[in-house]
Structures are given as C-alpha cells and as structure tokens.
C-alpha positions in Angstrom: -61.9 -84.5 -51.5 -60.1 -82.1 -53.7 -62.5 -79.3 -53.0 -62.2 -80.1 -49.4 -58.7 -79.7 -49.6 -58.6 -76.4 -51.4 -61.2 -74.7 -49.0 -58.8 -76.0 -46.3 -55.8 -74.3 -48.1 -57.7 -71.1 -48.7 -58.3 -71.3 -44.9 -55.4 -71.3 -44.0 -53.6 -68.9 -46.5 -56.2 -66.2 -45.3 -55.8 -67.4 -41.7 -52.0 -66.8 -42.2 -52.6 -63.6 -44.0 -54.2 -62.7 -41.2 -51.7 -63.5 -38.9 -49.2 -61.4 -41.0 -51.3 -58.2 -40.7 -52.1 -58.7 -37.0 -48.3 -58.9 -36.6 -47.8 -55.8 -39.7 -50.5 -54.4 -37.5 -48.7 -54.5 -34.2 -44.9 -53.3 -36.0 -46.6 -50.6 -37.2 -47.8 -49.2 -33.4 -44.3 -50.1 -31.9 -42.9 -47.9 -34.4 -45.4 -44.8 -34.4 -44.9 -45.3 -30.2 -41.0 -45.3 -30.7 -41.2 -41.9 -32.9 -43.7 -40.3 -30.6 -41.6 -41.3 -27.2 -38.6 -40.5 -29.4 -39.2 -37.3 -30.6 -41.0 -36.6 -26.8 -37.0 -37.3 -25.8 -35.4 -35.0 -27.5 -37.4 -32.2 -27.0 -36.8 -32.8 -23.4 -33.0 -32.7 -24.2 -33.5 -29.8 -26.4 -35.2 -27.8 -23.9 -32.8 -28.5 -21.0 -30.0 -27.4 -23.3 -31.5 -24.0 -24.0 -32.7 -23.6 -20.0 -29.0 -24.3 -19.0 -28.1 -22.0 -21.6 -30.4 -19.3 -20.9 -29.6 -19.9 -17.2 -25.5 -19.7 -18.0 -25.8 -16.6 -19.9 -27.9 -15.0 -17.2 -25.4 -15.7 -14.3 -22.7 -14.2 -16.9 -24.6 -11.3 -17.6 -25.0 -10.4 -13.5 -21.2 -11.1 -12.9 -20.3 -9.1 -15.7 -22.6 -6.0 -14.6 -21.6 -6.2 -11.0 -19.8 -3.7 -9.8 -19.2 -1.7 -13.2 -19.1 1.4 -11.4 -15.5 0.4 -10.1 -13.5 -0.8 -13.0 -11.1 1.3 -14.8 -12.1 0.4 -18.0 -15.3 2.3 -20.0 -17.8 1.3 -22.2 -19.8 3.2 -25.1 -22.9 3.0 -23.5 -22.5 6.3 -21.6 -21.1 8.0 -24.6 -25.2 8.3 -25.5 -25.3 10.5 -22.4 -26.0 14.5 -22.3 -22.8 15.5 -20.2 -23.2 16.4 -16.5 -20.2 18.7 -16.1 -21.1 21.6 -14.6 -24.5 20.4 -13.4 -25.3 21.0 -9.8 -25.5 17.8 -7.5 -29.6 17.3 -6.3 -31.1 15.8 -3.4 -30.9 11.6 -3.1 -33.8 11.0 -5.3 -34.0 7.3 -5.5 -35.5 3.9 -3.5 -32.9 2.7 -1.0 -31.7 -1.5 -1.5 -32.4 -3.2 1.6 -30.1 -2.9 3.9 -28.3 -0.1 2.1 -27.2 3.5 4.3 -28.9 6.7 3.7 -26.8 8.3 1.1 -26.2 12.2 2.3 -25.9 14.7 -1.2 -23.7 17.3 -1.1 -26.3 19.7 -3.3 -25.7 22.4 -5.4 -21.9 23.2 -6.0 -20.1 20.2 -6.8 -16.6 19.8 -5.1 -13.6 19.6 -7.1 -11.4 17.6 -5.1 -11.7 14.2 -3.3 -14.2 14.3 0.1 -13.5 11.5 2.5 -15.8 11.7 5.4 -15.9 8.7 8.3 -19.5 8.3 9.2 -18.5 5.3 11.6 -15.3 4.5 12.6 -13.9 0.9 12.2 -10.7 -1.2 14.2 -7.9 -3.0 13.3 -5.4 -2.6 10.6 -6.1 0.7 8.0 -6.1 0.3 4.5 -3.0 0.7 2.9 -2.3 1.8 -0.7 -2.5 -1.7 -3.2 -4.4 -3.7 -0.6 -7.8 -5.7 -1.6 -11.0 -4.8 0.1 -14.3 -6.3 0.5 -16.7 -4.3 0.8 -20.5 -3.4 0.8 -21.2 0.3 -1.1 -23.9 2.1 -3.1 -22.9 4.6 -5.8 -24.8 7.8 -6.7 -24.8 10.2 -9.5 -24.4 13.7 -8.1 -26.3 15.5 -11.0 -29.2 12.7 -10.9 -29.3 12.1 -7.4 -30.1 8.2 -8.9 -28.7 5.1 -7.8 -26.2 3.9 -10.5 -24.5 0.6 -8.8 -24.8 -0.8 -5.4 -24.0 -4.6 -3.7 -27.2 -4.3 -1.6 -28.8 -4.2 -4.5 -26.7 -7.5 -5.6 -27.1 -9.1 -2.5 -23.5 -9.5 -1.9 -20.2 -7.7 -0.7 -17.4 -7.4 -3.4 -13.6 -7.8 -3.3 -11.3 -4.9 -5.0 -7.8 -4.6 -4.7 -7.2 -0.5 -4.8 -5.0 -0.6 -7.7 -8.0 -1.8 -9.8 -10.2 0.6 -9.2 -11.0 4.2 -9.8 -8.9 6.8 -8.4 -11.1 7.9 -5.9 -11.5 4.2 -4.5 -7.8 3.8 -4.8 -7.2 7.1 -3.0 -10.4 7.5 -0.7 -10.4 3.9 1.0 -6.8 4.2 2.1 -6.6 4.3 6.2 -10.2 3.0 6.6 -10.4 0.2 9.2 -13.0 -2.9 9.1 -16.0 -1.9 10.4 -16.2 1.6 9.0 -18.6 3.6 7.1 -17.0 6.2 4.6 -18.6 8.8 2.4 -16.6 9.7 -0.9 -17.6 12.4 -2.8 -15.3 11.9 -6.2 -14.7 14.7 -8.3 -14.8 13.9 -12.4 -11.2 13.5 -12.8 -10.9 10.7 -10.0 -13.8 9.2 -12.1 -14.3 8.4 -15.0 -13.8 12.0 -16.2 -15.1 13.2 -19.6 -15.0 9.3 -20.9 -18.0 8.4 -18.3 -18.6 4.3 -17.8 -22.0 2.8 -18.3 -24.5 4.8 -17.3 -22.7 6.8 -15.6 -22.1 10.1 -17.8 -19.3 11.9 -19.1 -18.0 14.9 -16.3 -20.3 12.9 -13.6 -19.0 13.1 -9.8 -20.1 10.3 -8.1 -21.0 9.6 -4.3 -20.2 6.8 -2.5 -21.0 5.4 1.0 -18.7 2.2 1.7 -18.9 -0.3 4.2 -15.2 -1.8 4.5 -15.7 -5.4 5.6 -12.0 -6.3 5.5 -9.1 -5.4 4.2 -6.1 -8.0 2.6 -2.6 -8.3 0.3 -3.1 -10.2 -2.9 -7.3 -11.2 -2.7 -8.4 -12.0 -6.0 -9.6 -8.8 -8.1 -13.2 -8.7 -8.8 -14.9 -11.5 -6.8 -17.8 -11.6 -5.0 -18.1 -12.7 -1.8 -20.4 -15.1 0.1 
C-alpha cells in the first residue's frame, strides 16, 4: 500500500508538472503574440507620423515656392547665376502649362522701361494703385526665353495686393479690368535688378502675361485661390 501511494503521488506531481508547463507553455505564446502585434503597432504609428510629416512638409514646400517670382524679398539662390544684363531677349523656348497663353518675346534689344500691352480687354472697375488682385500669369526670362514661375503650372490663380509685389506688378497692373489679358515686359530695375530672386538672375527682365481675375481693397497677401 505504501508503494501504491507513492506511484500515485509521483503521478500526480508529474501530472501537475505538466499542467504548469502546458500553462508556462501557453504564457509564453500570449507574450511572444503581444510583442509581435505590439511592435507590428507601432511601426504602424511610426510610419503614419513620418507620411504625415513627409506630406506636411511637402504642402509647405509648394506654398512656399508659389509665386516666388512676385515677392519683394530675394534669396541667395540666384546669386550662383552668370548675370544676364546686357543679354539679348530670345525666342519663347519652353513647354507651355496647360491652359497657359502663348507668351510673345520681345527679341533682341531689351527695353528699358516698363511695356504694358492689353492683349484682351476686361470690364468693370480698373485696378487702382494698393488694390489686391487675383490673378492667373506665367513669368519668362527674357535672356532664357524659359519659363521661371507660372500658376498654370500650379494649378491655381493667386491673390497679390500691388504694394507687395515687384515694381512692375505694382506699376503695370494698375487700370486693368477683370477679364483682361496684359503683357508686361519689366525692365531690371522694376525687377529684381542686380540682386536677382531664385532662379531668376541678377540684371534679368522678365515677361509676363497676366490674366486679372478680380480686383479688391484689403484681400489677404499671398493666398491662393480655389
């Protein structure tokens, strides 16, 4: 009987060992399954912060290029340019945005004063001096005959209030009427002069043909419109 016993107790201390490893067993899975699904989580997160990041800096990046052509300010970039004073202006040369107007060159001698030509007169009010316009325009080099800024290109029409701007906005926009076409041809010192802006080079004149949308007092500076 006391043999009995003992092979009974043996039986059931390996029957609970067992038990204990099944259940060690079956700990040990739960938690390997709560790292994996764990660390599957946060690379998730991680990789939606860094989308949304990448995605934030790239809508920053396209509002901050927009429309660089027009702001008074200047960058170093185009102080890495060869100088186009006294270069010619040459034939358009570039690939047209959708949408965008032909873009007529004044070539060879480069004019040194402001040239405002109406290729399609608009109606309603004129543009006064320190109004805000929206606008759709494309922006050529005259030396290059290449495309430096355009918002076909964007895909949307800008707002500028005139006092914002270059001189030869500020200047060459004034009595234009929604619904007008305007070629400016804008002489270095209503540019960006021997400073240049981008890639826009120092002693460039630039060409311009603006669509005026509307015209307004007070519009916020630098927006884009829908």
């Amino acid at each position: 009987m006391g043999t009995a016993k003992r092979e009974r107790q043996k039986a059931g201390h390996k029957a609970r060992l067992n038990v204990e490893r099944s259940l060690d067993r079956r700990d040990q899975r739960r938690r390997r399954l709560f790292t994996i699904v764990g660390a599957a989580v946060i690379m998730v997160a991680v990789a939606a912060i860094f989308t949304a990041l990448s995605d934030n800096s790239s809508t920053s990046t396209t509002a901050a290029t927009t429309s660089t052509s027009l702001a008074t300010t200047t960058t170093d970039a185009s102080q890495n340019l060869p100088s186009a004073a006294g270069k010619p202006c040459v034939a358009f040369n570039d690939t047209l945005p959708a949408g965008a107007p032909d873009v007529t060159m004044p070539v060879g001698t480069v004019p040194d004063s402001l040239v405002i030509k109406d290729l399609v007169t608009g109606t309603g009010a004129p543009v006064v001096k320190g109004d805000s316009v929206t606008v759709n325009y494309i922006g050529v080099s005259c030396s290059t005959g290449k495309i430096f800024d355009s918002s076909w290109a964007a895909g949307k029409s800008v707002t500028f209030p005139l006092n914002q701007v270059i001189t030869g906005w500020s200047q060459g926009l004034v009595g234009m009427q929604p619904g007008g076409r305007r070629l400016l041809i804008i002489p270095p010192d209503l540019g960006y002069g021997s400073t240049g802006q981008g890639n826009i080079p120092p002693g460039e004149s630039l060409i311009f043909v603006v669509d005026l949308i509307s015209a307004s007092v007070g519009a916020t500076p630098g927006t884009a419109a829908n």
